[in-house]
N, C-alpha and C positions, 0 to 999 in steps of 0.2 A: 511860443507854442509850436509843437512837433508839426500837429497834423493840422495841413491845408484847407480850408473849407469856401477859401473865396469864392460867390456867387451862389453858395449854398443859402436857401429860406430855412430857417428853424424855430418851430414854434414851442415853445416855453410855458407850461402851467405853474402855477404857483412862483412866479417870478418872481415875488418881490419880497422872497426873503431866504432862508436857507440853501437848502439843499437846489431847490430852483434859481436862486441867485445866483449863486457861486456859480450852476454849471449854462445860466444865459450869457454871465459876461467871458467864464471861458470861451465859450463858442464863438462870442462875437471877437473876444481875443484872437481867435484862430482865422477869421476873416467872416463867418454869417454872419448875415443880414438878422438880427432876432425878431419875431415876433414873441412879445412876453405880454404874457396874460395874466392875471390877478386880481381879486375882490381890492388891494388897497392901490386908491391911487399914489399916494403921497410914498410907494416902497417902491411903485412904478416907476416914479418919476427921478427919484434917489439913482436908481438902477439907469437909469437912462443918463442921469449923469455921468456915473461912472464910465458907462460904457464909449462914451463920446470922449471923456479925458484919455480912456486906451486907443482912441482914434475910431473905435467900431459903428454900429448905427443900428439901431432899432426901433421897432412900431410896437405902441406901447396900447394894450388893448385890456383898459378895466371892466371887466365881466366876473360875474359871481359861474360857478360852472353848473348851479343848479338851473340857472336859465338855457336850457335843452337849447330853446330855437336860435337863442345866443349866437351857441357854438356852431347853429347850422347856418344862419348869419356869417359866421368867421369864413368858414370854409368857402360859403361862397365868394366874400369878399378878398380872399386869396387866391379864390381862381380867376377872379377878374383881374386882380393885380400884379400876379406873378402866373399865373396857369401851372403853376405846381407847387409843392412842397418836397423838403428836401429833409428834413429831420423833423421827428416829432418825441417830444421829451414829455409825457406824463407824468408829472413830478406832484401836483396837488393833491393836497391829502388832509381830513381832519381824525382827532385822534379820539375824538368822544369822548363819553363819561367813565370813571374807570369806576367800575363798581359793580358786584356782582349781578350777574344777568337778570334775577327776579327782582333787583331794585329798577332796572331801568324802564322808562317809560320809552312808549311807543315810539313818540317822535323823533327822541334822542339818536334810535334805534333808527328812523327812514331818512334820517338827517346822513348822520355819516353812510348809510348806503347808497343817497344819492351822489354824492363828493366822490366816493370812492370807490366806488362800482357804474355807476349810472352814467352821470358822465363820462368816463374812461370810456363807457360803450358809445354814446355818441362822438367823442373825438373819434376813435374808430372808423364809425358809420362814416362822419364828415367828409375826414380826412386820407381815407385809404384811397380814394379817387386822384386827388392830385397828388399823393405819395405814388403814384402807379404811375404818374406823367411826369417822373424824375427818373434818372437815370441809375441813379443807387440811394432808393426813399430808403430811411432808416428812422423804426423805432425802438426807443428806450420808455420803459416803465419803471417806476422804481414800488420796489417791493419791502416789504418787511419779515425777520424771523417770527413776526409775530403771527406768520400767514399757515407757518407749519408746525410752529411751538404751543400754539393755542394757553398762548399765559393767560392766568387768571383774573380777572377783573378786568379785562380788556375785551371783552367778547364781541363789542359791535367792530372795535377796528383789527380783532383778528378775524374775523367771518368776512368781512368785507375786502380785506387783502388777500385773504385765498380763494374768493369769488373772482377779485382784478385777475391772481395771479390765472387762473382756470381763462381768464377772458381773453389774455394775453397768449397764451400755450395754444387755445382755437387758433388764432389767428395768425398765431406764427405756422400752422399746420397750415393754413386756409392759402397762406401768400409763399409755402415753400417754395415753387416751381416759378414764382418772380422773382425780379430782384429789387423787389421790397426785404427787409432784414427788419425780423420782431424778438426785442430780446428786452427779458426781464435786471434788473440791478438792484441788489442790496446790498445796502448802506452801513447795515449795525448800527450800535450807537454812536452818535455823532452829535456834535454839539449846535443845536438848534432848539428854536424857541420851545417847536412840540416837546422834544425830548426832558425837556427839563419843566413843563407844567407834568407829564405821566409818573417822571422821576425826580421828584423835586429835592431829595433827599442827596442825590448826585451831586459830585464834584466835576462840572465840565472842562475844569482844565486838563482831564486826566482823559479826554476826547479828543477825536481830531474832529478839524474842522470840515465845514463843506466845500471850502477853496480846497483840498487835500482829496475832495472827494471826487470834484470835478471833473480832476484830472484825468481819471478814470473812466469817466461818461463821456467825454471828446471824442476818443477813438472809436467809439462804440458806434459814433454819427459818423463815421468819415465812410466815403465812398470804400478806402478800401479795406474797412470791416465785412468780411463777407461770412462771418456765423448769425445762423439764426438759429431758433428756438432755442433758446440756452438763458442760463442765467448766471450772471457774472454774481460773485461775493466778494465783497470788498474790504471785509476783515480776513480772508485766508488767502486775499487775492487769486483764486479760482475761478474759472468757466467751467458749467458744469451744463446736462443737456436736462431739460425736462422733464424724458423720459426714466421712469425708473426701471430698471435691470428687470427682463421676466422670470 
């Protein structure tokens, strides 16, 4: 792996399987310390293996992320243990029911906006404190086309991805004149578990993987990443800024 990260902390949502997989054990390939987080223990645990066959190390923190005080739990138990943070990857995500908007029920409905709005805002709240007592804090979100394409039957996980993506764009405005770094990442289609319960009808071979994607998200965390507010795309390989043209 290209870029250096030794002694860097990076904390890891949805760890324990895709898209979070791939890019905790890249990191920790690169040299972080992983904190990986995830409702499964047993995908936790899988991952910690591997990452110890690469020679790397991680703390392994099963949490569901609708437990708010959780993640306020986490944060402080990373200022006690390390007094910063050095990367923070919001990769957790559900993809709800795909089915026209007046079929779905309420819950379904506050379900995935707690996952993927709510949370994302408490990581935030948490963790912007000890990302400010690193010397080059660096986040990554990971977004979807589905945030500005507003496809059909998807309505709670495209509302909710262009809520994260609005929550992410604050905050990279909020922490511009630090050197905290808040930048948004989409994936496309990729081959993971979500992608293929929404499209089942899809052929994944005909996908790249989330190892392929990682690659990608690495540099994103390294010290000497110094764009923010931007949002990288990973099927046309561009960086592109937030803002739209007046």
């Amino acid at each position: 792996m290209a870029v250096p990260l030794t002694s860097r902390i990076a904390l890891v949502t949805g760890a324990s399987r895709g898209i979070g997989y791939a890019a905790a054990r890249a990191l920790a390939k690169a040299g972080a310390h992983v904190v990986a987080v995830a409702r499964t223990q047993g995908g936790l645990e899988e991952l910690d293996d591997e990452i110890r066959k690469d020679g790397g190390s991680a703390t392994l923190v099963p949490l569901n992320l609708t437990d708010f005080e959780g993640i306020a739990r986490l944060g402080a138990a990373l200022h006690e243990r390390h007094g910063k943070l050095d990367i923070l990857v919001g990769n957790a995500g559900v993809a709800g029911p795909s089915s026209p908007l007046g079929h779905i029920e309420l819950k379904p409905w506050t379900d995935v906006m707690a996952i993927n709005v709510t949370a994302n805002f408490q990581l935030i709240r948490c963790m912007e404190p000890l990302l400010r007592q690193s010397d080059a804090g660096r986040a990554v979100f990971i977004t979807s086309g589905a945030a500005s394409e507003a496809f059909a039957y998807l309505g709670p996980y495209s509302a909710s991805k262009a809520a994260m993506d609005t929550l992410v764009r604050v905050w990279a405005n909020e922490t511009a004149s630090t050197p905290v770094r808040v930048n948004l990442f989409s994936p496309g289609p990729i081959r993971t578990r979500m992608r293929a319960t929404v499209f089942p009808g899809e052929d994944p071979m005909t996908l790249d993987t989330p190892e392929q994607v990682a690659e990608f998200i690495v540099p994103m965390c390294a010290p000497s990443w110094t764009e923010t507010g931007k949002l990288y795309d990973y099927k046309t390989r561009s960086l592109m800024s937030f803002r739209a043209p007046a």
